[in-house]
C-alpha positions as CSV (number, residue, x, y, z in Angstrom):
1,X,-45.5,-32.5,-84.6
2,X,-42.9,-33.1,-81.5
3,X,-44.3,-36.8,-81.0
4,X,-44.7,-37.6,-85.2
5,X,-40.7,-36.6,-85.1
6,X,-39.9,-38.9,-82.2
7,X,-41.4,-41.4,-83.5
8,X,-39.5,-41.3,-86.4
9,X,-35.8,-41.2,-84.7
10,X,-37.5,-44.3,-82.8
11,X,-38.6,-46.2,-86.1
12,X,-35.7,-45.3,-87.7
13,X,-33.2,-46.7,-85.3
14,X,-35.1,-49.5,-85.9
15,X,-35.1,-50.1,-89.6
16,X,-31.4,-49.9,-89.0
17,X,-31.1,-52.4,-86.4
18,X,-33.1,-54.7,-89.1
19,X,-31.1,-53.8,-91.3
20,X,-27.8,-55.0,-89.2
21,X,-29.5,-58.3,-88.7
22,X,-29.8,-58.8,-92.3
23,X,-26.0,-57.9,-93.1
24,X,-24.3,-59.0,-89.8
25,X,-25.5,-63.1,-89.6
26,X,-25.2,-63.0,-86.1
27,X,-28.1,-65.1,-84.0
28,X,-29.2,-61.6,-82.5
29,X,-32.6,-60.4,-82.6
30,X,-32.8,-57.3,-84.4
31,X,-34.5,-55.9,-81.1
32,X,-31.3,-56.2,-79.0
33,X,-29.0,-54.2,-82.3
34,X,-32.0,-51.8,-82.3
35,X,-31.7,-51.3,-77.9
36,X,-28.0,-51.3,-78.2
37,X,-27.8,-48.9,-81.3
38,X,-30.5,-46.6,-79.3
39,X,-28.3,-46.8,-76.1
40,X,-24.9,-45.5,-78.2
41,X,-26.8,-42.9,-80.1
42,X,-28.1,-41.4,-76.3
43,X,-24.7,-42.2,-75.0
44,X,-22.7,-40.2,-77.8
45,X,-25.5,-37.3,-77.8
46,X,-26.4,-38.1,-81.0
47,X,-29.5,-38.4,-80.5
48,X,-30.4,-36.1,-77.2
49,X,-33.1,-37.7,-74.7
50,X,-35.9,-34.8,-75.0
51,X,-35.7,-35.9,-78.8
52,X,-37.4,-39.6,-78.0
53,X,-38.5,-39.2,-73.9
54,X,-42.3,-38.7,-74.5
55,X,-42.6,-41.2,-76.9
56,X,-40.4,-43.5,-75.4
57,X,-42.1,-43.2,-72.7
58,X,-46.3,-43.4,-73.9
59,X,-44.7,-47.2,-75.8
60,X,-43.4,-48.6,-72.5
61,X,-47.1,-47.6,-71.2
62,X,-48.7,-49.6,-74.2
63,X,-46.1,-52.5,-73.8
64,X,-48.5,-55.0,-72.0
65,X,-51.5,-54.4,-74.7
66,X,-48.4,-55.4,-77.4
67,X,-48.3,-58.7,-75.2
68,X,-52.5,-59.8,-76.0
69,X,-51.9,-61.5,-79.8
70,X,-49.0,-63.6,-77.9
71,X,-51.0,-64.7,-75.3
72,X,-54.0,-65.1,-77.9
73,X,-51.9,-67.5,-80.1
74,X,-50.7,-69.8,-77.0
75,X,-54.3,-70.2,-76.1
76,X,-54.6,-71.1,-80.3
77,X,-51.8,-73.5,-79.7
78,X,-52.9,-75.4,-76.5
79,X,-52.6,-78.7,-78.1
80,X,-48.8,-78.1,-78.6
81,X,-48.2,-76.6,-75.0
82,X,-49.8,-79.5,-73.2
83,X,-47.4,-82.1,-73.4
84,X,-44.5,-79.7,-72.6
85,X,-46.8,-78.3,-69.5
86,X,-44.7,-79.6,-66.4
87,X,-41.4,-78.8,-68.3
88,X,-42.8,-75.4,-69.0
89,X,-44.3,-74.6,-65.3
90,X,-40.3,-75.8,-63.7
91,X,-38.4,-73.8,-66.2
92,X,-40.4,-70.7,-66.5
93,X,-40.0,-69.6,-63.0
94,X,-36.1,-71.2,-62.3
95,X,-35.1,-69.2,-65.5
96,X,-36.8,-65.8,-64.1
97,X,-35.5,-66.1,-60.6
98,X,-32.1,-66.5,-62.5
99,X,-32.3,-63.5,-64.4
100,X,-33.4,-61.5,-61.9
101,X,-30.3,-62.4,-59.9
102,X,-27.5,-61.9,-62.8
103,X,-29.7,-58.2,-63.9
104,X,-29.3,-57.3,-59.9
105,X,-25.8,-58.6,-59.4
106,X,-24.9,-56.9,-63.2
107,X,-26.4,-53.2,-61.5
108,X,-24.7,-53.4,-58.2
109,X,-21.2,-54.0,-59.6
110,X,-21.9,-51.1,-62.2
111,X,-23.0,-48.7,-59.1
112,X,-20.1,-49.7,-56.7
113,X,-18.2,-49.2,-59.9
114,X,-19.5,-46.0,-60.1
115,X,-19.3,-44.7,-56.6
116,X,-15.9,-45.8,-56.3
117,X,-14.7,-43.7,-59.4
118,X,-16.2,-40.4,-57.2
């Protein structure tokens, strides 16, 4: 019964953050109003962490199995992806690499923030 209740806070912070999308016209993926409305309901102690943790926690195991009908349909769609190929392979990698760097400069700034506030 713990995990059937968990998954309903989870699915219900989502219907909301589908909800925002459709009354806030903002280009924003309901996914990032659903992650940020999760992270203020945690923050606030609305929603307390042993309410969503298991759960939470057995869908980030899953996560690469959610991945297989993407992959599936860019194999589908090989005839599109081959002239964009070389543009693809450059980008790909140059846009991780950068992402990488602003998530790792982002969290050191927020824990020298931190330790400086001790």
């Amino acid at each position: 019964m713990k995990y059937i209740w968990q998954m309903t806070v989870i699915l219900s912070v989502t219907c909301v953050a589908e909800l925002l999308k459709y009354f806030i016209p903002l280009p924003i993926p309901a996914s990032i109003y659903g992650l940020v409305l999760m992270f203020l309901l945690l923050v606030t102690g609305i929603v307390k962490l042993p309410q969503v943790k298991e759960t939470a926690e057995f869908l980030i195991e899953i996560m690469t199995i959610m991945f297989i009908p993407a992959t599936v349909g860019l194999m589908e769609n090989w005839d599109v992806l081959q002239p964009i190929l070389l543009p693809l392979i450059v980008i790909i990698p140059v846009t991780t690499v950068l992402v990488m760097g602003v998530t790792g400069r982002t969290a050191q700034r927020i824990l020298r923030r931190g330790e400086k506030e001790k």
